[in-house]
Phi, psi and omega in degrees: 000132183261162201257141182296132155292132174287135192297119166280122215242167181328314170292324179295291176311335173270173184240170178301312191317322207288126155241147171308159177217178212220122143219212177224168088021071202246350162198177194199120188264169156258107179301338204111338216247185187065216199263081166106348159123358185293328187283162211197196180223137206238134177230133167208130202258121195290139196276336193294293220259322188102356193293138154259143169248139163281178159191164171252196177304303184295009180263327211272128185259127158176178164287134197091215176251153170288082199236182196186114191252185189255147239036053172263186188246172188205117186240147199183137169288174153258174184260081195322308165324323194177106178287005161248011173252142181294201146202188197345094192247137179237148188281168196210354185243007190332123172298165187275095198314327173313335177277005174252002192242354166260000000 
């Protein structure tokens, strides 16, 4: 009897290999898809190498909603699987709630 494979999930797949990288925000395509047309493909270009990666919504880690505007800073992996895609991209510029409450 042979034994089930197990599924690779997302988590799996990164590696020791993977190191964070630092960039900005540099365009947002819009798809079509989502509430009114919002969610989109996200380009964010590495401040070392200069290199751009896409991502999507469902990459961007936080609380609430996922939202990113363009020049924000950033922090993020790649995607061992597609070396031109972001993963876990976290905002680095966050606002200041007291300015949202005035």
């Amino acid at each position: 009897m042979t034994t089930p494979r197990r599924r690779r999930t997302r988590r799996a797949r990164t590696t020791s290999l993977t190191r964070q990288r630092f960039g900005r925000i540099t365009d947002r395509q819009p798809s079509g898809s989502g509430p009114a047309g919002r969610q989109g493909t996200y380009i964010v270009r590495d401040d070392q190498s200069g290199e751009a990666y896409s991502f999507n919504y469902a990459d961007i880690v936080t609380e609430g909603f996922r939202t990113i505007r363009t020049g924000e800073r950033v922090r993020f992996l790649t995607d061992p699987a597609d070396a031109a895609h972001a993963i876990y991209v976290i905002r680095l510029d966050l606002p200041d709630i007291e300015e949202l409450y005035n």
